[in-house]
FINUDO-877682 format. One record per residue (C-alpha): residue in one letter; chain; x, y, z. Coordinates in Angstrom, 3 decimals. Each point is the difference from the previous one (the first is absolute). Example, Ala and Ser with C-alpha at 12.3 -4.5 7.8 and 13.67 -1.06 7.14 Angstrom:
2
REC:a:A:12.300:-4.500:7.800
REC:s:A:1.370:3.440:-0.660
This chain:
106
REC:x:A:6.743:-34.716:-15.369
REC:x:A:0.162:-0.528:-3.744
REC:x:A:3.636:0.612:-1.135
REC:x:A:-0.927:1.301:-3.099
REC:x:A:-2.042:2.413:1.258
REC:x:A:2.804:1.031:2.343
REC:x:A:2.113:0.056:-2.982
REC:x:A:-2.094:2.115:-2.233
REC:x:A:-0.294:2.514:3.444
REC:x:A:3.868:0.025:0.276
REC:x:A:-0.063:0.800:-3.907
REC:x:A:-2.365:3.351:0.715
REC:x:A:2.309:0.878:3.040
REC:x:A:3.174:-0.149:-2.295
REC:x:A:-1.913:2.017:-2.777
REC:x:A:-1.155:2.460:2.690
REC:x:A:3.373:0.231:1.801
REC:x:A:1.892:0.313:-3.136
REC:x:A:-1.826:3.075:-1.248
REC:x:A:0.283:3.729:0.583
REC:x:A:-1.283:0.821:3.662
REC:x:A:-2.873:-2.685:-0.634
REC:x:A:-1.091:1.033:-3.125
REC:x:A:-1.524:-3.537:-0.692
REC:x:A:-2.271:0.115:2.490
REC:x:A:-2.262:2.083:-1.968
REC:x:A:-0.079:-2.484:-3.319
REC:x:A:-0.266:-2.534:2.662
REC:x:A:-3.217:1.999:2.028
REC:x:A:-1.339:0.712:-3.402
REC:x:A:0.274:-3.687:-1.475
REC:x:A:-1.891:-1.583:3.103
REC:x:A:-2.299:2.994:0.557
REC:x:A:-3.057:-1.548:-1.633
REC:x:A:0.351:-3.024:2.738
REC:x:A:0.686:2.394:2.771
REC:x:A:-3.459:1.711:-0.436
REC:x:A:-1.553:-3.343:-1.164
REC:x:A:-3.408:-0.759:1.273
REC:x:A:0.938:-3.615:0.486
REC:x:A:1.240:-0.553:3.644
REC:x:A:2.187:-2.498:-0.785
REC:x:A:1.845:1.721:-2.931
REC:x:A:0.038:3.224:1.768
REC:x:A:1.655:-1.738:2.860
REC:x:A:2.478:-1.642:-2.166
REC:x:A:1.442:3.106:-1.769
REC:x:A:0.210:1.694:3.208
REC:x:A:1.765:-2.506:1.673
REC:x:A:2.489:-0.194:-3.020
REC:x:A:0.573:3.739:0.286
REC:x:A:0.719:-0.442:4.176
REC:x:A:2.317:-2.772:-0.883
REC:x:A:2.172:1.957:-2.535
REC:x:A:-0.231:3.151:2.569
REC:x:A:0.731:-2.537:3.120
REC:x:A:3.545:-1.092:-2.029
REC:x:A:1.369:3.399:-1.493
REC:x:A:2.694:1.582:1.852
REC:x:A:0.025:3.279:2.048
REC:x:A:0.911:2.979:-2.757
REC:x:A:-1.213:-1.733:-2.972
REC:x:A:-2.847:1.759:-0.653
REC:x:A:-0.398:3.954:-0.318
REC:x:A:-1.830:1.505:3.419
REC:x:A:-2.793:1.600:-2.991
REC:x:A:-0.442:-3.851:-0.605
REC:x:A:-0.467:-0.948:3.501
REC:x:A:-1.959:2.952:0.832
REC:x:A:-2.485:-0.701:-3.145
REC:x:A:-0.068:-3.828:1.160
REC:x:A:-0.833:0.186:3.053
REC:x:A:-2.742:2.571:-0.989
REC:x:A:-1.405:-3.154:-2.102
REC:x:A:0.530:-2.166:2.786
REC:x:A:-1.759:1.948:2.475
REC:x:A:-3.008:0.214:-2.258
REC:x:A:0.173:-3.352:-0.628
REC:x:A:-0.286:-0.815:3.972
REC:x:A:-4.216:0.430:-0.022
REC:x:A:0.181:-3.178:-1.940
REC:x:A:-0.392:-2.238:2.491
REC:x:A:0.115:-3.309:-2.071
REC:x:A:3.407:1.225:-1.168
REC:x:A:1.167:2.124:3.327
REC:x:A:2.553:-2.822:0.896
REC:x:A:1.973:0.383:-3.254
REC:x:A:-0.400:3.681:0.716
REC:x:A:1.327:-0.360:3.252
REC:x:A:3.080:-1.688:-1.307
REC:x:A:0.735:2.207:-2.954
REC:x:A:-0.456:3.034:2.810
REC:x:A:2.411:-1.526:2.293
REC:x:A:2.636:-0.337:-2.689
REC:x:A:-0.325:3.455:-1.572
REC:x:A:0.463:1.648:4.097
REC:x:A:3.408:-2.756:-0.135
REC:x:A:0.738:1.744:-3.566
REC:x:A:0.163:3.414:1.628
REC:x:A:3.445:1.719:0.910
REC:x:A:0.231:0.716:3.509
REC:x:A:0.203:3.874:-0.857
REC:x:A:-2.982:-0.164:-2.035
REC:x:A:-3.054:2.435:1.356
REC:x:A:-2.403:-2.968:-0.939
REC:x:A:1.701:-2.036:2.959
């Protein structure tokens, strides 16, 4: 893995985790959005994998349930990409890990 990379990605975590309930994710959803619904495979592929790897290292009650609720909408849509439905599958498994136990989306 490329440490800066892992860097910058522990950068986004610390923004996220430092704001209100998660209220970075959405400047964060909104600034990679374009690559998210990219045509190109490959760039499509990145950003999502970016966004799984920021979700796969937050900690549990760092985001808002409205947030997690509204992500894992996206995420769900997102899963009838098929060139993409691995980073899906990743960011998925992280939002369910991001869920309080109590939560009625458990």
């Amino acid at each position: 893995p490329d440490p800066r990379r892992s860097a910058c990605i522990d950068d986004l975590v610390g923004i996220v985790e430092g704001s209100n309930q998660g209220a970075a994710l959405r400047p964060l959803v909104a600034a990679i959005g374009p690559q998210i619904t990219s045509t190109d495979i490959e760039l499509r592929g990145t950003a999502t994998r970016l966004m799984a790897r920021v979700l796969t290292r937050l900690v549990l009650g760092s985001v808002s349930e409205d947030a997690l609720r509204h992500l894992t909408e996206f995420f769900c849509a997102r899963l009838q990409d098929y060139a993409c439905a691995a980073p899906v599958l990743e960011a998925a498994s992280a939002l369910v890990a991001l869920l309080p136990t109590s939560s009625p989306l458990r």
